[in-house]
C-alpha positions in Angstrom: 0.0 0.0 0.0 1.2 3.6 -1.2 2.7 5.6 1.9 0.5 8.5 1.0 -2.5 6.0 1.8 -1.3 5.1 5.1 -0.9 8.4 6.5 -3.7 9.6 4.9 -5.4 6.6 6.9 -4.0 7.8 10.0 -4.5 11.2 9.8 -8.1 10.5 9.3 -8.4 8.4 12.2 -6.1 10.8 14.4 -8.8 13.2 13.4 -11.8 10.8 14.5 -10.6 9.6 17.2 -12.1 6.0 16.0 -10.8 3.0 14.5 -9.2 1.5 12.2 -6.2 2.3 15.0 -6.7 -0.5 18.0 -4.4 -0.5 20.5 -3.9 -3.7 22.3 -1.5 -4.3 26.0 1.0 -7.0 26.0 2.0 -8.0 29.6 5.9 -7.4 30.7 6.6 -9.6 33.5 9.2 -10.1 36.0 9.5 -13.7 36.2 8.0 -14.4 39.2 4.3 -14.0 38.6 2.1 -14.2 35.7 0.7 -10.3 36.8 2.5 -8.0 34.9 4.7 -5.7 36.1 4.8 -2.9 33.2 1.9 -2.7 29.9 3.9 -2.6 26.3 1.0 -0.8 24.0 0.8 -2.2 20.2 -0.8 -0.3 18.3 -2.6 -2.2 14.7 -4.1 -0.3 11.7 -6.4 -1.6 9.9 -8.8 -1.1 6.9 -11.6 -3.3 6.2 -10.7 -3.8 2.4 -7.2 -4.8 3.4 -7.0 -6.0 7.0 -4.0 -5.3 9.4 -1.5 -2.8 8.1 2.2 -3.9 8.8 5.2 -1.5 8.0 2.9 1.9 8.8 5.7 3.7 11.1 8.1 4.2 8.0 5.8 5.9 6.0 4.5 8.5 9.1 8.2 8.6 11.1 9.5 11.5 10.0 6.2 13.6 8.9 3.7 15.6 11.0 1.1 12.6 10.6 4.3 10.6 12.7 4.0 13.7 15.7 0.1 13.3 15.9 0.6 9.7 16.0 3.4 9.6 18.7 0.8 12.4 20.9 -2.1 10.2 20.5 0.3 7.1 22.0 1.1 9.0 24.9 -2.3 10.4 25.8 -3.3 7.0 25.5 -0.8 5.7 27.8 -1.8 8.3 30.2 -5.4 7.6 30.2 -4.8 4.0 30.6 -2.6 4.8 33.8 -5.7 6.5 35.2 -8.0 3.8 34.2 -5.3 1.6 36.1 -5.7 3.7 39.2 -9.0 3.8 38.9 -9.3 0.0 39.5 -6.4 0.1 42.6 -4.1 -2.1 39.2 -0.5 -1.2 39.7 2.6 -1.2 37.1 5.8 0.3 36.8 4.9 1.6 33.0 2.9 2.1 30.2 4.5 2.5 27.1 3.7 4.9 23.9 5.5 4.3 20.7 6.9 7.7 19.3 8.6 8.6 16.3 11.4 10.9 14.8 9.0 13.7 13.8 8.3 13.9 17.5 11.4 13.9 19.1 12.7 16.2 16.3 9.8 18.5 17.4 9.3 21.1 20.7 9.5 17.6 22.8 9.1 20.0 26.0 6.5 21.3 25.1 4.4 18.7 23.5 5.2 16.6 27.1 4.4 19.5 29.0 0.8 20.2 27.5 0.1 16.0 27.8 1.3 15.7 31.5 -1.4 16.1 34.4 -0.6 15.7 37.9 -2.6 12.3 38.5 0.1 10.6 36.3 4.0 10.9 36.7 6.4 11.5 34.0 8.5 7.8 35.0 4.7 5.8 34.5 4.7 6.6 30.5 7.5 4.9 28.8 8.0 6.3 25.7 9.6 3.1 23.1 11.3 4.2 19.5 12.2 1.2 17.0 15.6 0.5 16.7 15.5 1.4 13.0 13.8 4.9 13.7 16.8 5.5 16.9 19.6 4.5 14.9 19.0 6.2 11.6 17.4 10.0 14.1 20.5 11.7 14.3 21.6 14.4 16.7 17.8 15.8 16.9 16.5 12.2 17.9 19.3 12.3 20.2 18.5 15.6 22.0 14.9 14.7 22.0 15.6 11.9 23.9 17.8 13.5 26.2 15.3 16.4 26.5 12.2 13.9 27.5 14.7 11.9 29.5 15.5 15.0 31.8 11.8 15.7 32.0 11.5 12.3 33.8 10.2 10.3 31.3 12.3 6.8 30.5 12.6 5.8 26.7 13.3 2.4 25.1 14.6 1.2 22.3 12.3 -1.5 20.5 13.5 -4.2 18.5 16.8 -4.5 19.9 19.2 -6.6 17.9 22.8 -6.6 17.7 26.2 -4.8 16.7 24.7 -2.1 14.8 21.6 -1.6 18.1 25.0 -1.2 20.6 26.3 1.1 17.5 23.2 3.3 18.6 23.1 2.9 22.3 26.9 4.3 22.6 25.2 7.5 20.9 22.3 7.4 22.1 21.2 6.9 25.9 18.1 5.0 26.9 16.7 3.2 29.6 15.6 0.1 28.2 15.9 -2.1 25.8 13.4 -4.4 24.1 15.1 -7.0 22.8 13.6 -8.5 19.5 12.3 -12.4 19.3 15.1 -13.2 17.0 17.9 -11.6 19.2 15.9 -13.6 22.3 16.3 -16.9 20.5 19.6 -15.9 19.8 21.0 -16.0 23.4 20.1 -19.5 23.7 22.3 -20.9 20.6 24.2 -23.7 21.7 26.9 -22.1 19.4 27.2 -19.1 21.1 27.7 -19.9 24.9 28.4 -16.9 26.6 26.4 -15.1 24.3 23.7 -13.7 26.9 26.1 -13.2 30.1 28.0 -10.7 27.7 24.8 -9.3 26.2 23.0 -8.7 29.3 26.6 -7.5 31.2 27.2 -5.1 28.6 23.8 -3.5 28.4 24.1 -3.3 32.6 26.8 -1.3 32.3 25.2 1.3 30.1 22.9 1.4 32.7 20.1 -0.1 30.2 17.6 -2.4 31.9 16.5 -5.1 29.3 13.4 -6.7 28.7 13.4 -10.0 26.7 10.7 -10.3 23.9 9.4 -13.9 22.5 10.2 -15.8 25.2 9.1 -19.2 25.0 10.0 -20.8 28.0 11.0 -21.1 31.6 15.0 -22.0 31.5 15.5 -18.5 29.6 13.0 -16.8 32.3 15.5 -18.6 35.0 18.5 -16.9 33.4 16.9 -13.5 32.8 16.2 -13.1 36.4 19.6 -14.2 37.7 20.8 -11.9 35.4 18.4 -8.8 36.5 17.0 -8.1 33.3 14.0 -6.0 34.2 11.2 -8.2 32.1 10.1 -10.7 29.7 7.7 -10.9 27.0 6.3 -14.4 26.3 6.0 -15.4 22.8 2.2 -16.8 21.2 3.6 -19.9 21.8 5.1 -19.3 25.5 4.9 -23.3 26.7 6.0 -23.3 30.6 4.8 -22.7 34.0 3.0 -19.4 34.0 -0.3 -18.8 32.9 0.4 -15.5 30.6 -1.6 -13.6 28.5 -1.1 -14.6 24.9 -0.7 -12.2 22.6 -2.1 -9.5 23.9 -5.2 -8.0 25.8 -7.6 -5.2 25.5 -7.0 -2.8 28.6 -10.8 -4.3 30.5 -9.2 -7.7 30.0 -5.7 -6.2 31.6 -7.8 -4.7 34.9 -9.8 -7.9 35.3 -6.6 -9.9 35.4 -5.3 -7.1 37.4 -8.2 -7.0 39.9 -7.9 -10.6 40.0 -4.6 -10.4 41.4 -5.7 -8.5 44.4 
């Protein structure tokens, strides 16, 4: 599908405030509980002549459509915090995807006008894909670094490999969310040592990681000895724990939540 389609998608939907943009809540858990501990928002377009769009943040990431999508991600994760409180449900984070258009922008600003006093800057985590952080430049960089000092964390998404250090040694974050591949990657037989190193090395960047597609419990027994700050199970997760698969809508993430209680 043409870029111009996408974002002309978007924009009409940022405009609505209605679908075809669905958010859905993927539980990040701390390997001890199957009640998550921080929310990772995913965000789907979709039409109903085509069906899910995949590949959507290239064509907005660096336009003004990008910026209205990065604010809507953030209001959202601040009105899901307060839904959160509402219902006495407690994590560490929500996260809002953002893209280079944003933190290019007046990110001061923007934050400033979104923030309101029931919600603290630390709760909304705001996540860039690796592809978007490492190809930003110096005004990704200071936008990060502005947001940062404001108190909010940021994380890199899709972590995975040399050229994701390449952009951490420029770039400062606070997490990062490793991709499935890199996940499965840590366990090759052919690479022992491989995830000591890994998870050392991000440490001492002072970058908490958060393991995505995990799929089952030896690797959630070596993230936690290692202090990694969370997993995400995969679809096809096949140990212990009874997580959420896939993904919840945020009544389904309360009820577990309330649940838990």
């Amino acid at each position: 599908m043409a870029e111009e389609v996408i974002s002309n998608i978007i924009a009409e939907t940022l405009s609505s405030g209605i679908e075809p943009l669905h958010r859905k809540y993927h539980g990040i858990y701390d390997g001890y509980g199957d009640i998550p501990t921080a929310l990772f928002t995913e965000t789907e377009v979709f039409t109903s002549a085509t069906g899910v769009i995949t590949g959507y943040k290239g064509s907005i990431d660096k336009s003004e459509i990008g910026r209205r999508f990065s604010l809507s991600s953030i209001a959202n994760a601040i009105r899901v915090l307060n839904e959160l409180e509402k219902h006495d449900v407690r994590v560490s984070f929500v996260t809002a995807e953002i893209t280079s258009s944003f933190l290019s922008g007046d990110v001061a600003k923007d934050l400033g006008e979104l923030l309101n006093e029931s919600v603290k800057p630390e709760s909304v985590c705001l996540v860039i894909d690796e592809e978007r952080l490492k190809d930003g430049g110096e005004k990704v960089a200071e936008g990060v670094a502005e947001a940062r000092g404001m108190g909010f964390p940021v994380a890199v998404n899709g972590f995975d490999g040399e050229q994701s250090l390449s952009s951490l040694m420029k770039v400062t974050v606070d997490y990062a969310f490793l991709s499935p591949d890199m996940t499965a990657r840590l366990k090759d037989r052919n690479k022992e040592g491989l995830f000591t190193a890994l998870t050392g090395l991000l440490r001492s960047l002072r970058v908490s990681t958060v393991l995505c597609g995990v799929k089952d419990d030896e690797l959630i027994r070596d993230a936690t000895a290692a202090e990694c700050f969370g997993i995400m199970p995969s679809d096809d997760y096949a140990g212990q724990f009874n997580f959420r698969k896939g993904g919840g809508e945020l009544k389904e993430i309360i009820s577990d939540g309330e649940r838990a209680l």
